[in-house]
C-alpha positions as CSV (number, residue, x, y, z in Angstrom):
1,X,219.0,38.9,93.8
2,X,215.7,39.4,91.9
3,X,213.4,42.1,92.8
4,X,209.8,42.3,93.7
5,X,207.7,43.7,90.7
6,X,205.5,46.6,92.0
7,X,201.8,45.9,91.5
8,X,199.9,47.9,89.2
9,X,196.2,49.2,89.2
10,X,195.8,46.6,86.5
11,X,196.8,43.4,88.8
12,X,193.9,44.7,91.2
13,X,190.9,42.4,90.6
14,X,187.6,44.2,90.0
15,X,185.9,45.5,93.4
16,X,182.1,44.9,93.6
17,X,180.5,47.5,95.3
18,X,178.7,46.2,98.2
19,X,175.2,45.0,98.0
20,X,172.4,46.5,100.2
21,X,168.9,45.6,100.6
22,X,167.0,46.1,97.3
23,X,163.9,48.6,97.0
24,X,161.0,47.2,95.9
25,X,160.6,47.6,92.2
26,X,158.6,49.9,90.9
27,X,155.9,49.5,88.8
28,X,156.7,50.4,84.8
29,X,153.8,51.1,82.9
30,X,153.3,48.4,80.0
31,X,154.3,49.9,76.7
32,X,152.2,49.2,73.7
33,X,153.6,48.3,70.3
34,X,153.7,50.9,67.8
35,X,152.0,49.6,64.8
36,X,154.6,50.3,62.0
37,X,153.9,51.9,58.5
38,X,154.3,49.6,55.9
39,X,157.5,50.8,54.2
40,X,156.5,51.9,50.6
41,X,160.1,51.0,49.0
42,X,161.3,47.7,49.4
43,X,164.7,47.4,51.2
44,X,166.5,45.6,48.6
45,X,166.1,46.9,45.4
46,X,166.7,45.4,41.8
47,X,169.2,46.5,39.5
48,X,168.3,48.7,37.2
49,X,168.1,48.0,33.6
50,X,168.6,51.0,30.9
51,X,165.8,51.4,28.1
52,X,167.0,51.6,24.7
53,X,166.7,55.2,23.7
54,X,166.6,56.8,19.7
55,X,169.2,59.2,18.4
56,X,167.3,61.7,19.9
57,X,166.4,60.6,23.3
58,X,170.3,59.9,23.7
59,X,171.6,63.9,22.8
60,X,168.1,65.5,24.3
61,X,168.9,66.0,28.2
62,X,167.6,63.3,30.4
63,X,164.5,63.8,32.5
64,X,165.2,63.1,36.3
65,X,162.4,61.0,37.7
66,X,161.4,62.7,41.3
67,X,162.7,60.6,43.7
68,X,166.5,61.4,41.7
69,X,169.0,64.5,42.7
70,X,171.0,66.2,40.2
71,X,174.0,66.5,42.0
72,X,175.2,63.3,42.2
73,X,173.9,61.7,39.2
74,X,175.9,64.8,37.3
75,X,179.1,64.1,39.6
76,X,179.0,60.3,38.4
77,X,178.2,61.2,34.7
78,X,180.9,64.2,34.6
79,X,183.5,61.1,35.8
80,X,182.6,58.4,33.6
81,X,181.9,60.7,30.6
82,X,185.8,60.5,29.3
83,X,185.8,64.3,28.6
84,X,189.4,66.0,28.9
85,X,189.9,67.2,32.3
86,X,189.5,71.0,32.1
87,X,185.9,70.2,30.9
88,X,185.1,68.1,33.7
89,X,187.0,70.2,36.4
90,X,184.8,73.2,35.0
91,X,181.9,71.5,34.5
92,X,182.8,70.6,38.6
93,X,182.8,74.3,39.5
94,X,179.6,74.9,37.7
95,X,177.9,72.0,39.4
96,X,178.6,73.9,43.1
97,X,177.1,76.8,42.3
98,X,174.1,75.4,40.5
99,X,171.0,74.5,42.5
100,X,171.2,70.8,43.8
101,X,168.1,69.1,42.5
102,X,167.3,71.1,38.8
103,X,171.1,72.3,37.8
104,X,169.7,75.6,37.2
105,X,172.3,78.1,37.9
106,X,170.9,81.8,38.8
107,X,171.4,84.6,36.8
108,X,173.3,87.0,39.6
109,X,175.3,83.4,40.2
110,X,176.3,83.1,36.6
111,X,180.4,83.3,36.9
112,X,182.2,85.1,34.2
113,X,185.7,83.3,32.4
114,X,187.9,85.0,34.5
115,X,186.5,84.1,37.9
116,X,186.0,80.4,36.7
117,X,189.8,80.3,35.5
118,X,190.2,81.6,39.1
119,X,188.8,79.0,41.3
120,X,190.0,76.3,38.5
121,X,193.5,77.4,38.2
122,X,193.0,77.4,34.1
123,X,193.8,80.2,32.1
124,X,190.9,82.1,30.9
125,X,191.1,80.6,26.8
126,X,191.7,77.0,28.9
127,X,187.8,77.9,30.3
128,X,186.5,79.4,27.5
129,X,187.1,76.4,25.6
130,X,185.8,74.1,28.7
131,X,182.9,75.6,28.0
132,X,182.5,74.7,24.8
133,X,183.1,71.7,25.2
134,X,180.8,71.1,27.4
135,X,178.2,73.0,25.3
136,X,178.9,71.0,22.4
137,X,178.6,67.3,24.1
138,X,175.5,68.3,25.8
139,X,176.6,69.1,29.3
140,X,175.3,72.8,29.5
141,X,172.5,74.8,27.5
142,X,173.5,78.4,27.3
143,X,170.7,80.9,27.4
144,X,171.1,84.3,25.8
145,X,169.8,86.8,28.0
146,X,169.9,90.7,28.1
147,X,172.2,90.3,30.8
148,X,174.3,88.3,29.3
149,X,174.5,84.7,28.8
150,X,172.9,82.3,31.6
151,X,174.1,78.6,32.3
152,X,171.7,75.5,32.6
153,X,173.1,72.3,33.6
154,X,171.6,69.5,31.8
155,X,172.7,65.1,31.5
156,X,172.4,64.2,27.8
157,X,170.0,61.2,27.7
158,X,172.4,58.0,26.7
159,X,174.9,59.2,30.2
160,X,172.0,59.3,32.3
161,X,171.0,55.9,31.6
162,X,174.3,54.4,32.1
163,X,174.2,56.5,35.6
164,X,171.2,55.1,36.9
165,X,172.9,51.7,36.1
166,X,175.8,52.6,37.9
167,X,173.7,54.5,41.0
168,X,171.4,51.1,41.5
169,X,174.7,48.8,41.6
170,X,176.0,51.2,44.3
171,X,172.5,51.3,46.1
172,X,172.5,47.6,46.3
């Protein structure tokens, strides 16, 4: 004895509401074209190629162009610059709480060892020597102030070139 199989909402064909008698359309006013602005940067850009630089230019820092932010060109060099990891993961930590577009980190901002071992998880000689580190390959210019000492983020030359190689293979 074989059942009946209970029909479900989903056997029901569609239902069409019922057509009535259709007002008379109304009148739309004609829109006019907005003239566009030409677009000043082309869509599809072309790779870009690095310049040779001198001994110099490559240890000096890099000079962003205006239309560059620091933050991610820093993030991209900091991983592709083959530093040990506490350097980088320090040289992360200083990057968040420096200001986005010059890497300029403010004087009340400036963290002391102990709070940068804290939000790292490294022991305080582990940052000390981060530091260094990062001083030394040309990562951060430390300013002697009254105050203390006072942090300025910087890209040495020869990374930033390879990073804007990098950044316009992403872009296109």
């Amino acid at each position: 004895m074989t059942t009946a199989r209970r029909p479900s909402p989903a056997d029901l064909a569609r239902r069409h509401a019922p057509q009535t008698a259709q007002a008379a359309p109304t009148a739309k006013p004609a829109r006019r074209a907005k003239a566009r602005p030409a677009d000043p940067l082309p869509r599809r850009r072309t790779a870009y190629v690095a310049r040779v630089l001198t001994v110099e230019e490559s240890i000096a820092p890099g000079q962003l162009e205006r239309h560059e932010h620091f933050r991610p060109f820093y993030r991209l060099g900091l991983t592709v610059s083959g530093m040990p990891a506490p350097a980088r993961l320090v040289g992360h930590d200083l990057l968040w709480r420096a200001h986005h577009r010059t890497g300029r980190i403010d004087v009340a901002d400036q963290p002391p060892a102990q709070a940068l071992a804290d939000t790292t998880g490294l022991s305080v000689p582990q940052v000390l020597v981060a530091v260094q580190v990062l001083h030394t390959r040309g990562w951060l210019v430390v300013k002697q102030l009254r105050r203390g000492e006072a942090f300025d983020l910087v890209i040495p030359g020869a990374v930033l070139e390879t990073v804007r190689v990098l950044h316009s293979c992403r872009a296109n």
